[in-house]
N, C-alpha and C positions, 0 to 999 in steps of 0.2 A: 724161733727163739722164745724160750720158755720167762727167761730172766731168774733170778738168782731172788729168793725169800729174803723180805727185808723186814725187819720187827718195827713197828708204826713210831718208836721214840728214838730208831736211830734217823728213818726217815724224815722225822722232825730236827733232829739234832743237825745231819749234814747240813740239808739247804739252809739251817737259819747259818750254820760257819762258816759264810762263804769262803771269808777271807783265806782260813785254812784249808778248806778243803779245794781251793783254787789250784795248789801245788799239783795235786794229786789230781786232777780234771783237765782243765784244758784254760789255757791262755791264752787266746790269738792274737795274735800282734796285729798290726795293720793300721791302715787309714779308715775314714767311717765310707762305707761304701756310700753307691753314688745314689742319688735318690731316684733317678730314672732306674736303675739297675730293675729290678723288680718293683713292680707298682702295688699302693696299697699296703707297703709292707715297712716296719720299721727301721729303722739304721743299725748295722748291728758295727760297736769299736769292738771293746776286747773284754767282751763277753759270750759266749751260746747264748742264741735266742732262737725261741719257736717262730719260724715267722709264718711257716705255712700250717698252723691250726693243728687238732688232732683228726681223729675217724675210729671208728671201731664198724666191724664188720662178720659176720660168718657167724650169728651168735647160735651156742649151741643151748642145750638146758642147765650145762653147769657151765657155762662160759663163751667168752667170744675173744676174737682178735680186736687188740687194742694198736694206736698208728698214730705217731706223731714223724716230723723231721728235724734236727736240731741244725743250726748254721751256727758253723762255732766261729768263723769271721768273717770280714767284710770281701772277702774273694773268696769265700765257700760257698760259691752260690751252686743250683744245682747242676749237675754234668762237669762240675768244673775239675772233679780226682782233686779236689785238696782240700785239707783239713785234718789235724789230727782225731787221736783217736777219743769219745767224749763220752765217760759214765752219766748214765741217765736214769734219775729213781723215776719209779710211778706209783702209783695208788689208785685203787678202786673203793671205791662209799659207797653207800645210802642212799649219802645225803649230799648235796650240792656242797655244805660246809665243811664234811670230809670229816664229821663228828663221831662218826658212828665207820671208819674205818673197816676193811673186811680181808682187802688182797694188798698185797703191796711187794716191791722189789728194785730190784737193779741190772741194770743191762749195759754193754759197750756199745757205740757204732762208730763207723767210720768212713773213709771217703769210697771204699767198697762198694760197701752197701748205699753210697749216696747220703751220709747221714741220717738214713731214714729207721727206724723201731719199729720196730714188730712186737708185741708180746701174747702169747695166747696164753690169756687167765682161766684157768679153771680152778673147780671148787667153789662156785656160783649156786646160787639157788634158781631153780626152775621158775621160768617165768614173771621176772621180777626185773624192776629198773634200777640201772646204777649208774654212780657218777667215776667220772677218772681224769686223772691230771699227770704231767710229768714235771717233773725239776731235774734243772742241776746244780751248781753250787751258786750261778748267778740267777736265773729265773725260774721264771713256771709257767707253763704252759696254760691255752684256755683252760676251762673243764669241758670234759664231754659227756656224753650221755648216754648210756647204749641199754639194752633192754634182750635179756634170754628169752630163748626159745622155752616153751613147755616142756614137760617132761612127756617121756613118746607114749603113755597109756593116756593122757591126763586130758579131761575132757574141756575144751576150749568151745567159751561162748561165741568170740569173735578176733579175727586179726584184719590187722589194718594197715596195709602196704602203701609206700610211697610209689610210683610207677615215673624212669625218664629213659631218655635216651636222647643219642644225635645230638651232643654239643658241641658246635664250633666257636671257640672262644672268640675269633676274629671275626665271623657273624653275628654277634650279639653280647646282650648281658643274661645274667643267671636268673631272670625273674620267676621261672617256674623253681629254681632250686630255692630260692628265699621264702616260695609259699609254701612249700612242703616241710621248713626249715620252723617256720614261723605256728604250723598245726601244733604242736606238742603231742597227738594222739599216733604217732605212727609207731608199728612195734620194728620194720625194718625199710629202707628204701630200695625197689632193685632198679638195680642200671640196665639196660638192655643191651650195650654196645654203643662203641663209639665215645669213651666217656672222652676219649681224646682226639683232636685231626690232625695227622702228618703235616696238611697243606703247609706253605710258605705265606706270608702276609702277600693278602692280594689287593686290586683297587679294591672300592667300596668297602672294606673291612673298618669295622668301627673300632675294633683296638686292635695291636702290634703283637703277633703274633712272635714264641721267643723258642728259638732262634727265629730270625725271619726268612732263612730257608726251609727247604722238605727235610724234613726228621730222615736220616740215615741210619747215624750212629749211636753208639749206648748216648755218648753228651747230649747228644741232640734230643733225644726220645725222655730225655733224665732232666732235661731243660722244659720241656714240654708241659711235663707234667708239674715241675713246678711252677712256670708259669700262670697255668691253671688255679693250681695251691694257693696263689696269693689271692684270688676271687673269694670277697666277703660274701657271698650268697654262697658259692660252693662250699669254703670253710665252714659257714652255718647249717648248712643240711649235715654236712658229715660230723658236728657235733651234736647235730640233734637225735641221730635214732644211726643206729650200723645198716652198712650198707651192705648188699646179696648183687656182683658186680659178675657180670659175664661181658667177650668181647667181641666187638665188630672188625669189621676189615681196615676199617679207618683207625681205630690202635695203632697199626702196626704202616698199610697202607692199602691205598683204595682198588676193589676186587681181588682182594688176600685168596689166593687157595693154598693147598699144601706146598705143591710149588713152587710158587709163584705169586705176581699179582701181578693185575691189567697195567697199573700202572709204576712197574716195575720195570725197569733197564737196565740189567745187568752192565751193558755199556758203562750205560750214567752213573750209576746206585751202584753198582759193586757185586757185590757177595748174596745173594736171597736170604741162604744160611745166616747168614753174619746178622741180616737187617735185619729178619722176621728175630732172631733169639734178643738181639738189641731191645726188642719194642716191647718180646712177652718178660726178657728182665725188667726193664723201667714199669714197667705195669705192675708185675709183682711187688717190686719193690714200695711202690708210693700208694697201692690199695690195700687195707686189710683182709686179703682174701685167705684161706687155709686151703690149700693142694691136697687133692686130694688123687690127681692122674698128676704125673710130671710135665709139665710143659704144659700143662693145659686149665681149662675154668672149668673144666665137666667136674660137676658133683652133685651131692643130693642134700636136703636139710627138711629136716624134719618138725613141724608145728601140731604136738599133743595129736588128737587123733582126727583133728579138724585138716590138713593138710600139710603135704608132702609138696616140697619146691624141687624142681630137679632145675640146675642149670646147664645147656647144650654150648657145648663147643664148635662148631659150625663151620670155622672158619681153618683149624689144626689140617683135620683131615679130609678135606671136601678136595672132591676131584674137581680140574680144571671144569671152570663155566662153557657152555656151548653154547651157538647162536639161538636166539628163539626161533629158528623156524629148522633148525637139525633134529627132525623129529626123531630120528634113529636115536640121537644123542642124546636128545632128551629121558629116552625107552631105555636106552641101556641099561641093563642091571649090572655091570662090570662100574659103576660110575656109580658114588657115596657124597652125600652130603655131610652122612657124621662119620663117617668111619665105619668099619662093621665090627668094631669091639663095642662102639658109646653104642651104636644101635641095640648090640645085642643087653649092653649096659640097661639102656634106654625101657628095652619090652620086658628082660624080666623084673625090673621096678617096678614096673606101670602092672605087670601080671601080678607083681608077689604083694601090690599096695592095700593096704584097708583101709589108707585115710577118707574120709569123707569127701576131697576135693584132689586130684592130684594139677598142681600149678607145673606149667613147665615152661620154662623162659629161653623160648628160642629166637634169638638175635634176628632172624629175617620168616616173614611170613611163613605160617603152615597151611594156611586154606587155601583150596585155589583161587586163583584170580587169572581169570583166560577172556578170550574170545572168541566168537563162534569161526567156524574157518571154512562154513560156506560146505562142509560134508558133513555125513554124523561122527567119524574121529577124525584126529584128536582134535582138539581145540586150541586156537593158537594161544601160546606163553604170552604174556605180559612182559614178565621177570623171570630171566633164566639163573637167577644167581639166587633166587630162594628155592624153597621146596617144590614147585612148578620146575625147576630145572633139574630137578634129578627124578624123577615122576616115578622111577620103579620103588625106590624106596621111599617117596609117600604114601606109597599106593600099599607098599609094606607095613609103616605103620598105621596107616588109618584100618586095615583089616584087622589089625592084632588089637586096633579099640573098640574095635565091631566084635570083633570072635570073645573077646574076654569083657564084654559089657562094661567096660571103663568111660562110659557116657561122661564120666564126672570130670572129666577133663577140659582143662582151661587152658590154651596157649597163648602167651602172655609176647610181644613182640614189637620189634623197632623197624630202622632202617629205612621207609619207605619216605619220609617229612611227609607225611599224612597219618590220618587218622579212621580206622575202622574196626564197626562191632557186627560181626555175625557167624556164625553157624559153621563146621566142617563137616560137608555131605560123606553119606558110607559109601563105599564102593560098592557099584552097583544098586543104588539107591536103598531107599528107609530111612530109619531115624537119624538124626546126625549123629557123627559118634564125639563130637569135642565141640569146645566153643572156641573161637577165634578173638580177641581183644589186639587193637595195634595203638601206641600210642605217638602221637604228634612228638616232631624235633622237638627238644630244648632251643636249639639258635639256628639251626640250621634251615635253608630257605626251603618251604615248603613247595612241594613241585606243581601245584594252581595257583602258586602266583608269578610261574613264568610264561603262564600265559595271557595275553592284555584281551581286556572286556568281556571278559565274565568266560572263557572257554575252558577255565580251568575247573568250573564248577561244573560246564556242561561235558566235561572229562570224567567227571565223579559222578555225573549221574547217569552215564552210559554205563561206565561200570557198573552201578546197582543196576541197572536195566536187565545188563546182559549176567550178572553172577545172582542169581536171586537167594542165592543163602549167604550174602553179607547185606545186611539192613540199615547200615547207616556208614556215610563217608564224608570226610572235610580233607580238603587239601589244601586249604588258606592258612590255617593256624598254626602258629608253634604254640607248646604246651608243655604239660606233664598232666598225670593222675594220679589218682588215687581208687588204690583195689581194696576192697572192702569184702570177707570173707565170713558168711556164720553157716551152720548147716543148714539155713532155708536156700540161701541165694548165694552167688557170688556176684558184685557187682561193682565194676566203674565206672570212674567221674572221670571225665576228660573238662580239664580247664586251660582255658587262650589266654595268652600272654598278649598285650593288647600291642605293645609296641617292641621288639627283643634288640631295634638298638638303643631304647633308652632306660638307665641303668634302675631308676623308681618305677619301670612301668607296671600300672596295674594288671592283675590276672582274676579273670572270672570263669565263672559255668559255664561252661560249652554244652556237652548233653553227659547223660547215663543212661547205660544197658546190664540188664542184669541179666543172669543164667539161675534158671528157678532151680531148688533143689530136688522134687522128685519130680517134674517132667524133664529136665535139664534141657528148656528148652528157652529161646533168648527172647526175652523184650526189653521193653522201652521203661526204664525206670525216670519219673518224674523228678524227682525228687534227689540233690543229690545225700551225700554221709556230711 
């Protein structure tokens, strides 16, 4: 939804008339909703109010997608199918004060769409930060903040990424999102997966997951996310910088394949059909992402001649997982982690690229991670549900990064509640052809600390023991980072959240690694951005 051109002194005019332009907008009648309803969030009587903040996302060089969601009353909450239908101005500045005006319009939404706005503004200037707000005839929303992409010849000194993944809103609070929220230097944050978790509220969960069943249905998955929405750390990051969002299995539900999923019962659950398009609407819906494949997050964005982001779809079209030790299964080349269109998508980008870095943000590890199996092949899988589990097509693309000298490649990646920086070996040995980065849950419990008296560290250093081209591993922290991008280096920061069930807790330096620019080979950066 494009929105409809609105001249800066009508958009002045309406929101100051409430009164009048109330006919013509939306009235909700009602009681004032309940304060438990949604927490952190205001009371809306019989008015439209923002209650779940804005976001903008996907920015291009003359523009990005702009995201708010309007509650026009006190039983429009989200999943709920009610509310009429409620005209909404926006505007894009400058400036914070909205002095210096540039974009502005009008748009409908309705209980369809969830109440939720889309707008992708173009006519932006390359590489430049703005501000945006919505109204309707009673309020206005926060401001946000979002920030274009370069133009594609345009030579860029540096870009500066926010890095997260893996949050379960019932495991924790957002304190990696508040510190990325709180930097002001970011020019986008990418999500890695998982920005959401089907689960049902469990023991030990520090807040109440809504619905407090497993997400099924559109309501449920549309409830989910506004739940989420009402997080003062989350709504601060996505007003601070647009977000670059691909997804995990937990979106929709946990070991997603094309299929199916592991924890999927048709019995129980229903429909696969039904659930899986449920989950990628509510998503669509409440993220400002721009489609670019139908039904999917595979796309590409482009930053001046400094780099190229592709985001992987992983989850769409990946054949059913096999057991780690189905070596056959594993070998198979009938068996797709992306599909063989994203793949074929995938290699000629990476062949046809000239950016100086190509980023590619694939939801579950690219590098291997095995163990020896006591013969010289193969090596036993760890995880058969990343790249390790479909091994003929990594094996396909790490040659096509060896054959086409695309060394400069970065995979950027989640999923694992742990944390790792090192190297992807070429097939058949020599130089590595990518670098590997994985970053630490947001809330999610990391997988050494389920085990007691220190086993879970001497877990992560067998791993380095036995994989020698990953250099460094934490599986204690949750976190986020920060990716930091010029054409000497690429490098991040991994920083721990000290406490994730307590809602103030502090977040500090963990380590940094950086990928040098003409060895493109990884060390240990002291020092973090």
């Amino acid at each position: 939804m494009t929105g409809t051109p609105l001249h800066r002194r009508d958009f002045v005019r309406i929101t100051a008339a409430s009164g009048a332009a109330a006919a013509g907008i939306v009235a909700a009648p009602g009681a004032r909703a309940a304060a438990a309803a949604e927490p952190r969030s205001t009371d809306v009587a019989q008015r439209p109010s923002f209650l779940h903040g804005v976001a903008s996302g996907d920015p291009l060089p003359d523009g990005a997608v702009i995201w708010t969601r309007v509650t026009p009353g006190p039983d429009c909450h989200p999943g709920s199918r009610r509310g009429p239908a409620v005209l909404v101005f926006w505007e894009v500045a400058l400036d914070r004060d909205f002095r210096h005006p540039v974009r502005s319009g009008r748009t409908r939404t309705d209980a369809d769409r969830d109440h939720t706005v889309h707008v992708d503004v173009r006519g932006l200037r390359p590489g430049t930060t703005y501000h945006f707000r919505f109204r309707t005839a009673h309020d206005s929303s926060p401001v946000g903040r979002t920030r274009t992409a370069p133009a594609a010849r345009q030579e860029v000194a540096g870009l500066r990424f926010g890095i997260a993944t893996c949050a379960n809103y019932g495991n924790g609070h957002f304190a990696g999102y508040r510190h990325l929220a709180r930097r002001g230097d970011l020019d986008a944050v990418i999500h890695l997966g998982d920005y959401v978790y089907e689960f049902a509220t469990k023991p030990g969960y520090v807040r109440a997951m809504e619905p407090p069943t497993v997400c099924r249905t559109l309501s449920d998955y549309r409830a989910r996310h506004g739940r989420y929405r009402t997080d003062p750390d989350l709504q601060a990051m996505h007003a601070a910088a647009p977000i670059i969002a691909t997804w995990d299995d937990h979106d929709a539900c946990s070991g997603w394949w094309s299929g199916g999923a592991d924890e999927h019962d048709p019995a129980a659950d229903g429909s696969w059909a039904d659930r899986v398009a449920a989950a990628k609407r509510a998503y669509f819906e409440w993220l400002p992402i721009r489609r670019a494949v139908p039904g999917s997050t595979q796309r590409r964005l482009s930053f001046g001649t400094l780099a190229d982001l592709t985001m992987l779809d992983l989850r769409s079209f990946r054949s059913r997982q096999v057991a780690a030790t189905d070596t056959a299964g594993l070998d198979d080349r009938a068996r797709t982690l992306t599909g063989r269109d994203q793949m074929g998508w995938l290699k000629d980008g990476l062949a046809r690229g000239t950016a100086g870095w190509h980023l590619i943000a694939s939801s579950v590890m690219a590098a291997p991670w095995s163990l020896p199996s006591g013969r010289p092949e193969p090596p036993v899988t760890v995880n058969p549900d990343q790249w390790d589990g479909y091994r003929a097509e990594q094996r396909e693309l790490f040659t096509h990064l060896r054959d086409h000298d695309k060394r400069n490649t970065v995979f950027l990646s989640g999923d694992l509640h742990s944390s790792w920086a090192g190297e992807v070996p070429a097939p058949g040995g020599g130089a590595p052809v990518a670098a590997q980065f994985v970053m630490a849950s947001t809330t999610s419990t990391p997988f050494g600390t389920l085990y007691p008296g220190g086993v879970g560290a001497q877990i992560v250093a067998a791993i380095l023991a036995l994989n020698p081209h990953l250099q460094w591993g934490d599986a204690e922290a949750n976190g986020c980072g920060v990716l930091d991008v010029t054409a000497a280096r690429v490098q991040m920061d991994w920083y721990r959240i000290a406490d994730r069930t307590k809602p103030d807790s502090t977040v500090t330096h963990l380590k940094s690694f950086a990928v040098d620019g003409a060895t493109k080979r990884m060390t240990r950066a002291t020092t973090p951005i």
